[in-house]
C-alpha positions in Angstrom: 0.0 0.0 0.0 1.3 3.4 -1.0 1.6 6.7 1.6 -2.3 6.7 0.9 -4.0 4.1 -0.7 -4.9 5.6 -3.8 -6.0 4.6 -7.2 -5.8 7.3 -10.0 -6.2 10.1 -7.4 -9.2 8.5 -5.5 -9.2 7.6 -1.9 -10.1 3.8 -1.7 -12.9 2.9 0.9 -13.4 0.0 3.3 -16.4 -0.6 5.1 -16.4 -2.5 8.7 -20.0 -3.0 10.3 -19.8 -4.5 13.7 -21.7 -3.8 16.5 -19.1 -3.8 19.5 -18.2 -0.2 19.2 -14.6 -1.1 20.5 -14.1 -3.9 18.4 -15.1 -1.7 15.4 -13.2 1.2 16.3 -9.9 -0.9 16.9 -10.3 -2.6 13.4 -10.8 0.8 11.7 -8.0 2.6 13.6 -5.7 -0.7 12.2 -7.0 0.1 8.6 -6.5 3.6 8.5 -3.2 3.5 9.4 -2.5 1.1 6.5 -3.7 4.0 4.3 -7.2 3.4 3.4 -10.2 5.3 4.3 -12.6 3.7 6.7 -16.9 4.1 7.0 -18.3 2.3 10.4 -21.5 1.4 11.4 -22.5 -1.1 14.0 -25.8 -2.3 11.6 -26.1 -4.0 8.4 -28.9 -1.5 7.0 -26.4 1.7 7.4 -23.5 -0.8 5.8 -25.8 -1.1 2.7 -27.0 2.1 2.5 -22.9 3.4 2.2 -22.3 1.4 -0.1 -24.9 2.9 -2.4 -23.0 5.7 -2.1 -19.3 4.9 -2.6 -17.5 2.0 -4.0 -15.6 0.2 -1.8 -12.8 -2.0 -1.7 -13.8 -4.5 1.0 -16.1 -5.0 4.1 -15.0 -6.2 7.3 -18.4 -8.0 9.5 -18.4 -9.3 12.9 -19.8 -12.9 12.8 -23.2 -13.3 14.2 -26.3 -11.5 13.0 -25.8 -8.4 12.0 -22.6 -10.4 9.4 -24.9 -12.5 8.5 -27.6 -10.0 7.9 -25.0 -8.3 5.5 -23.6 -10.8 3.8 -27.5 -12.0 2.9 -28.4 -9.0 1.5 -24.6 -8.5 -0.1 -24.7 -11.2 -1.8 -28.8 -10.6 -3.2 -27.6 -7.0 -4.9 -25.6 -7.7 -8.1 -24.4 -4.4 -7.3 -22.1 -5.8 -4.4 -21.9 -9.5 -5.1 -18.4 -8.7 -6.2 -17.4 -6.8 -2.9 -15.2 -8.8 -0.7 -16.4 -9.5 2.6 -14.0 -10.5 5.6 -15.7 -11.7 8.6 -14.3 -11.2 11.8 -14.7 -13.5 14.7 -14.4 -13.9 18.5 -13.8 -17.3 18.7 -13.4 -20.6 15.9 -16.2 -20.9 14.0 -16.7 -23.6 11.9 -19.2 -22.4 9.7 -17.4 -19.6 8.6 -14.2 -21.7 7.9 -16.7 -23.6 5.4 -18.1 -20.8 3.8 -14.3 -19.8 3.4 -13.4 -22.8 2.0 -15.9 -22.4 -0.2 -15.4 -19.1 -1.3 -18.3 -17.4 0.2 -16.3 -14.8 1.9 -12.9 -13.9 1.4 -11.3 -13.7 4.7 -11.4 -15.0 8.6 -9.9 -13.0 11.1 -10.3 -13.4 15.1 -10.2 -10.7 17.5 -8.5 -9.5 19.1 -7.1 -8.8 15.6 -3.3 -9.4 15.2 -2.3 -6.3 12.5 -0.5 -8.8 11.0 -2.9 -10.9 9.8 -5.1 -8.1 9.1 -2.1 -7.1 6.8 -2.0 -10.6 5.5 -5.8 -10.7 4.5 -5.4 -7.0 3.4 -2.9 -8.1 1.1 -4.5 -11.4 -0.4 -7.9 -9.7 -0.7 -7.5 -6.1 -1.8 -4.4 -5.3 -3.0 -3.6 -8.8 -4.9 0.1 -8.5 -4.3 2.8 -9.2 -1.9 4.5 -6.4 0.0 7.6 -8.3 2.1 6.8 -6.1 5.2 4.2 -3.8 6.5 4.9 0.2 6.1 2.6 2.9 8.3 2.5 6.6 8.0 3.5 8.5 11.1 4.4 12.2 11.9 6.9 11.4 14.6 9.4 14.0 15.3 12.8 13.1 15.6 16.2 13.8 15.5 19.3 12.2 13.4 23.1 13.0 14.4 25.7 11.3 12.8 30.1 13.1 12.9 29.2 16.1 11.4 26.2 17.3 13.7 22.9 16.7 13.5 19.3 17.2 11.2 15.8 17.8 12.8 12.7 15.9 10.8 10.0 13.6 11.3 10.1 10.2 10.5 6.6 9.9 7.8 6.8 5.9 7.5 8.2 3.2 9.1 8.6 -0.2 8.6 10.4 -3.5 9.6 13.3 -2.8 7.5 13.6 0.8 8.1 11.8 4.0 8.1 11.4 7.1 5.9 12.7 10.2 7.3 11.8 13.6 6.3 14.3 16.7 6.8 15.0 20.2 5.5 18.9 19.4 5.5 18.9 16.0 3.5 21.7 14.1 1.9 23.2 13.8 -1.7 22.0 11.2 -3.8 23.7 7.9 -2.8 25.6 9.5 -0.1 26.2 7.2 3.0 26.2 8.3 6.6 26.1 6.2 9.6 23.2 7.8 11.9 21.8 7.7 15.5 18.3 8.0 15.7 16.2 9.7 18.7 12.4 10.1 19.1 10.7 12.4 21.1 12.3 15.4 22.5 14.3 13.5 24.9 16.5 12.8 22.6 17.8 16.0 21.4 21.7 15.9 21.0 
């Protein structure tokens, strides 16, 4: 996913309907940060009704009736039969394994979600490519000093294998530096 997950200048949507308000907010606070644009709702009706009104990429459903409410009427509309649905679950549930192995929906997940398998099913569902680690936007501000003093800047992504930072005072193409990093403003040289 790119700094915002964007497709020829649009934002791109996912919907989550689940009606634990915590639950909800903690899966839509873990998919904004991947870059996409989040709708909630805790019913199915208010779930339809937004998607009359935007495309979107995915929708995340708690199991149980207001999931299966939604996927019912999803999969009724040939507007949204296409619409991949990921249900999420508090425990193992056999029936939705099935209706995974069958194709019915295209994702499992169990709560409390792991990010990386939300990454993982993010991946496999929406964005139909690999990435070999997960990147998130930040605004951190930081500080990096190396032998010949040191830049102020904000580290804007980071990842497993390294993170962006963004400074008024940057390097020369190519040119290599070994740096200390600091976060917060504790860590001022």
């Amino acid at each position: 996913m790119s700094r915002r997950a964007v497709v020829s200048g649009q934002m791109r949507y996912l919907l989550v309907v689940d009606s634990d308000w915590n639950e909800r907010l903690t899966l839509s606070m873990l998919l904004q940060r991947f870059g996409y644009t989040v709708v909630s709702t805790s019913i199915a009706r208010e779930g339809i009704e937004y998607l009359c009104v935007a495309p979107t990429e995915a929708v995340f459903a708690e199991v149980g009736a207001v999931g299966t409410e939604l996927i019912e009427r999803l999969k009724k509309d040939n507007r949204f039969k296409e619409v991949p649905i990921i249900m999420v679950s508090t425990s193992r549930d056999r029936v939705m394994e099935e209706r995974l192995r069958r194709g019915e929906i295209a994702g499992l997940l169990r709560t409390p979600v792991d990010p990386n398998e939300v990454y993982k099913v993010v991946q496999n569902v929406i964005e139909k490519g690999t990435r070999s680690n997960i990147r998130i936007e930040t605004a951190i501000e930081a500080v990096l000093r190396d032998e010949t003093g040191h830049s102020d800047g904000y580290v804007t992504v980071l990842s497993q294998l390294g993170m962006f930072f963004r400074t008024m005072d940057p390097l020369s193409v190519n040119a290599r530096s070994r740096r200390f990093f600091a976060l917060g403003q504790g860590g001022r040289p």
